[in-house]
N, CA, C and O of each residue as an XYZ file, in Angstrom:
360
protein
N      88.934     91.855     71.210
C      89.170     91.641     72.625
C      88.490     92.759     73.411
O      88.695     93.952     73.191
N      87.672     92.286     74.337
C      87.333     93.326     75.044
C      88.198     93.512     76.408
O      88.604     92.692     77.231
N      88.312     94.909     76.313
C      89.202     95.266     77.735
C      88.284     96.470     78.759
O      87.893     97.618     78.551
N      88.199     95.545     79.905
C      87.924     96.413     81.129
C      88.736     96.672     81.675
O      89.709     95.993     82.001
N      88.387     98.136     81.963
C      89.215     99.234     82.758
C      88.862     99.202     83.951
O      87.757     98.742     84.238
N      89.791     99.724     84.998
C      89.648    100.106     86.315
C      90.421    101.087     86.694
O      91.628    100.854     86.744
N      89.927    102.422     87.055
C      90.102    103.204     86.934
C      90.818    103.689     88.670
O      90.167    103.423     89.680
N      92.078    104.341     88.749
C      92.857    104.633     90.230
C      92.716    106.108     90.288
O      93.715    106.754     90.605
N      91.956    106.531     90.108
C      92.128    108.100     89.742
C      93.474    108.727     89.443
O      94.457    108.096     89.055
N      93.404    110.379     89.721
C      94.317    111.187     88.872
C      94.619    110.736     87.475
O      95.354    111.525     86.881
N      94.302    109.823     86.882
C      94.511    108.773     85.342
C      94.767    108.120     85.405
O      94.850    107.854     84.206
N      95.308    106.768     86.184
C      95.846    105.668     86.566
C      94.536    104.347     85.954
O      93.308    104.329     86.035
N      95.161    103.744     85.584
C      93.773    102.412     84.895
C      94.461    100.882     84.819
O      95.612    100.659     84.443
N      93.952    100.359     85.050
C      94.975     98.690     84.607
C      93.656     98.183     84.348
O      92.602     98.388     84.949
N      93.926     97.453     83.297
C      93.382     96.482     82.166
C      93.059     95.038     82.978
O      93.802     94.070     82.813
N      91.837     94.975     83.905
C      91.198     93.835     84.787
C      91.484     92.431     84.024
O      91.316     91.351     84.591
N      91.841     92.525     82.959
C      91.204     91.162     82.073
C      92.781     90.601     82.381
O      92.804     89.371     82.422
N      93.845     91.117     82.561
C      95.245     90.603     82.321
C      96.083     90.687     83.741
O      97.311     90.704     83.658
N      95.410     90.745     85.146
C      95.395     90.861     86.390
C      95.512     89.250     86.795
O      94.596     88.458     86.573
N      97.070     88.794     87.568
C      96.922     87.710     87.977
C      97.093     87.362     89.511
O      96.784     86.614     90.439
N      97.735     88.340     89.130
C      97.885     88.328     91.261
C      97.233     90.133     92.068
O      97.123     91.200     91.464
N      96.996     89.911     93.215
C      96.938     91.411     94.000
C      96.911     90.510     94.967
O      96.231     89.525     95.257
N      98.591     91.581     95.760
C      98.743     91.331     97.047
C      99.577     92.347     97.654
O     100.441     93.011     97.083
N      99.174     92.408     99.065
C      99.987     93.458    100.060
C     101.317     93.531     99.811
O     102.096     92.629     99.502
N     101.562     95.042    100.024
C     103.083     95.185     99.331
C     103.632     95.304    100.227
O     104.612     95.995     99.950
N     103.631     94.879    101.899
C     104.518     94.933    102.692
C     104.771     93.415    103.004
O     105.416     92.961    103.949
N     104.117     92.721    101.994
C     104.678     91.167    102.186
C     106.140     91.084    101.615
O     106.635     91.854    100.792
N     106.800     89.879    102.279
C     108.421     89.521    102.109
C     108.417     89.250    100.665
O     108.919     89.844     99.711
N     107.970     88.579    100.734
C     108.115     87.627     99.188
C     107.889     88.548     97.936
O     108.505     88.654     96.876
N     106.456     89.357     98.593
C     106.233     91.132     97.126
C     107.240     91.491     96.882
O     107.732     91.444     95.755
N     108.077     92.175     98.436
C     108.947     93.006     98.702
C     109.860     92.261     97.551
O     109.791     92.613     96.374
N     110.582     91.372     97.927
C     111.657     90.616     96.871
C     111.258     90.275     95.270
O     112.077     90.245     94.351
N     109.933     90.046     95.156
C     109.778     90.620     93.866
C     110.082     91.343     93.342
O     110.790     91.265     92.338
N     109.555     92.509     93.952
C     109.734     94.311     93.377
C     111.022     94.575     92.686
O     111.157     95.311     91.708
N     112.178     93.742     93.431
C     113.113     93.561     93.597
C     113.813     93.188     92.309
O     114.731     93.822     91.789
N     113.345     92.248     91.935
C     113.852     91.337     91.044
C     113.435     91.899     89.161
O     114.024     91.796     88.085
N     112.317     92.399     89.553
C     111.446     93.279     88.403
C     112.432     94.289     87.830
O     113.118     94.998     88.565
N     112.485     94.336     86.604
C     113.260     95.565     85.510
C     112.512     97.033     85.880
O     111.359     97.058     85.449
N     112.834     97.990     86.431
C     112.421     99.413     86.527
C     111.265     99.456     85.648
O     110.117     99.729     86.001
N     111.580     99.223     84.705
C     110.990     99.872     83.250
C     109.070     98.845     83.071
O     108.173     99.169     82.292
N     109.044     97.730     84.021
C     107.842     96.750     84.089
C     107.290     97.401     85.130
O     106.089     97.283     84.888
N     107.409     98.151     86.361
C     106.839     98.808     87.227
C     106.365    100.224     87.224
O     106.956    101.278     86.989
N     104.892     99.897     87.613
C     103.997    100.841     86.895
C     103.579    101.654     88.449
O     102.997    100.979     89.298
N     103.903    103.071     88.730
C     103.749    103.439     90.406
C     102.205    104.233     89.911
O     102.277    105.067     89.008
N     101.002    103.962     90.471
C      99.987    104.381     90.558
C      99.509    105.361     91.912
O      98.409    105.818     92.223
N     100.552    105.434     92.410
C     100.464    105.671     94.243
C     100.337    107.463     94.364
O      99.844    108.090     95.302
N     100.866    107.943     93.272
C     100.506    109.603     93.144
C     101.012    109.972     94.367
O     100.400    110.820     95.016
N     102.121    109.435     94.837
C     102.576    109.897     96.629
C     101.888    109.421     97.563
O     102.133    109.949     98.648
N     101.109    108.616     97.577
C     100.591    108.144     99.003
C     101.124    106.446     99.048
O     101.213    105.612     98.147
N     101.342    106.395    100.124
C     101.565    104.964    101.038
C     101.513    104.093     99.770
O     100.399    104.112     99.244
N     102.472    103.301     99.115
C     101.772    101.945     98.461
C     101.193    100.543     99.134
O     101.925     99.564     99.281
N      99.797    100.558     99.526
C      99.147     99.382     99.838
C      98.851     98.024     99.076
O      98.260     97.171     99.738
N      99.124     97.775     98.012
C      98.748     97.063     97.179
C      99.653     96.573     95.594
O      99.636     97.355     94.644
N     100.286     95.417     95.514
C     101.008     95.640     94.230
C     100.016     94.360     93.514
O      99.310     93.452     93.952
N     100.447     94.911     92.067
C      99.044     94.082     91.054
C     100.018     93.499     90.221
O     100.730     94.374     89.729
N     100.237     92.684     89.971
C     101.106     91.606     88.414
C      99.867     91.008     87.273
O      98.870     90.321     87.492
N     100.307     91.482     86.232
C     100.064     91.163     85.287
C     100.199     89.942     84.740
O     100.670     89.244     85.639
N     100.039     89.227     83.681
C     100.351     88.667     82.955
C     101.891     88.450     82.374
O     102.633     87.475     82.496
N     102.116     89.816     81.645
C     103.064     89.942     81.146
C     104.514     89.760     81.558
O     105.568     89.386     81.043
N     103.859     90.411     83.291
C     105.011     89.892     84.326
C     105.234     91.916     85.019
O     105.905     92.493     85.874
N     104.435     92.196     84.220
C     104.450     93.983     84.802
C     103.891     94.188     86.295
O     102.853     93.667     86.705
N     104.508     94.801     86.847
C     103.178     94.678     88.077
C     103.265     96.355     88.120
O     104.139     97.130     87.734
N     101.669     96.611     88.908
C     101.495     98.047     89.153
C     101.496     98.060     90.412
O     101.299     97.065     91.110
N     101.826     99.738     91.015
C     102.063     99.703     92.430
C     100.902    100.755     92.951
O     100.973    101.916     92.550
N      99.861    100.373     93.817
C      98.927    101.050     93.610
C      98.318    101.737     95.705
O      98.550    100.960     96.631
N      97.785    102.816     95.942
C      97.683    103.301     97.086
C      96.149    102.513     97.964
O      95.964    102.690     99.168
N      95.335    101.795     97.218
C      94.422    101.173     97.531
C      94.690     99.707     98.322
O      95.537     98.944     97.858
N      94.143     99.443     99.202
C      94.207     98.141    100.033
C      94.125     97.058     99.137
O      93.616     97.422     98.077
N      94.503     95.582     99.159
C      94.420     94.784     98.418
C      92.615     94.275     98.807
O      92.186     93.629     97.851
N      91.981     94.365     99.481
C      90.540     94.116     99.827
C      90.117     95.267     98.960
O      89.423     95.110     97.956
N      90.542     96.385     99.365
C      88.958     97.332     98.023
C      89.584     97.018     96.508
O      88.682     97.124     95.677
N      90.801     96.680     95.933
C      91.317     96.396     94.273
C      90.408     95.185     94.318
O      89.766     95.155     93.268
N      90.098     94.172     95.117
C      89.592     93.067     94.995
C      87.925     92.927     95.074
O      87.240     91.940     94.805
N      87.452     94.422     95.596
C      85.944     94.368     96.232
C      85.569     95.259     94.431
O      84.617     95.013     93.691
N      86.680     96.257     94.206
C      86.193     96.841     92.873
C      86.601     96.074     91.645
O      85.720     96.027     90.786
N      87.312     95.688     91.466
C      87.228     94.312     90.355
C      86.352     93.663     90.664
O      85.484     94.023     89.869
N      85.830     92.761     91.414
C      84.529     91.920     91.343
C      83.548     92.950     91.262
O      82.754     92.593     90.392
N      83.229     93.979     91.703
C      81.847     95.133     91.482
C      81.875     95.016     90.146
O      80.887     94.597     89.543
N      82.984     95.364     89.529
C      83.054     95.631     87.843
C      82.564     94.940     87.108
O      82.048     95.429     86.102
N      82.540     93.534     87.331
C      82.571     92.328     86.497
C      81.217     92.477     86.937
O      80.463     92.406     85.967
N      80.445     92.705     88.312
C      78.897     92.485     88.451
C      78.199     93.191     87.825
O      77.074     93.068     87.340
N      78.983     94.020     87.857
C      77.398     95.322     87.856
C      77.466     96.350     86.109
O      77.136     97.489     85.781
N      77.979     95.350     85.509
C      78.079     96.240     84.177
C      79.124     97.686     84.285
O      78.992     98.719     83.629
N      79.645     97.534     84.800
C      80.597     99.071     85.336
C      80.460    100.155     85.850
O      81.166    101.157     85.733
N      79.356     99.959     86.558
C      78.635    100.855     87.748
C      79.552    102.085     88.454
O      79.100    103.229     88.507
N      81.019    101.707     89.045
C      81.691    102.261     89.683
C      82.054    103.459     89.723
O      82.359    103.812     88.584
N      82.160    104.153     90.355
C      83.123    105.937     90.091
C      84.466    105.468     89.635
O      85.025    104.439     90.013
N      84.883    106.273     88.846
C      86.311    106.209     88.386
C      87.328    105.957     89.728
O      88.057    104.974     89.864
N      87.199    107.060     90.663
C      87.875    106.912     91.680
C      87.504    106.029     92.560
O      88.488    106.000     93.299
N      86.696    105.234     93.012
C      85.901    104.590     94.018
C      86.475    104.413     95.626
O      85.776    103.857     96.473
């Protein structure tokens, strides 16, 4: 299996290939997700800043991440184009 990375800086990475949703985390419906999610499936990528963006997995994990849901979505598609061109941090 090949797995692409995407990299949130300070070390933060989620595995692109198993990404089913990204959406704004000040939506109602996120919000009540978050909610509903076991502690232990939520992954905080936010290193203290603002969370803009929550990511669900597959598995049903979601990560909580400080990036807009437009740039997680502009650097996942870069990734997949460009052979993995990107800065870690981008």
């Amino acid at each position: 299996m090949n797995m692409d990375m995407l990299l949130f800086g300070r070390g933060g990475a989620i595995n692109t290939d198993r990404v089913v949703l990204i959406a704004n985390a000040r939506s109602s419906p996120i919000k009540r997700l978050i909610k509903t999610i076991n502690s232990e499936r939520i992954f905080d990528l936010t290193y203290g800043s603002p969370c803009e963006t929550v990511i669900l997995f597959e598995n049903g994990c979601i990560a909580l991440v400080h990036r807009t849901p437009g740039e997680v979505v502009r650097a996942l598609t870069r990734a997949s184009e460009t052979d993995h061109d990107i800065p870690p941090w981008w």
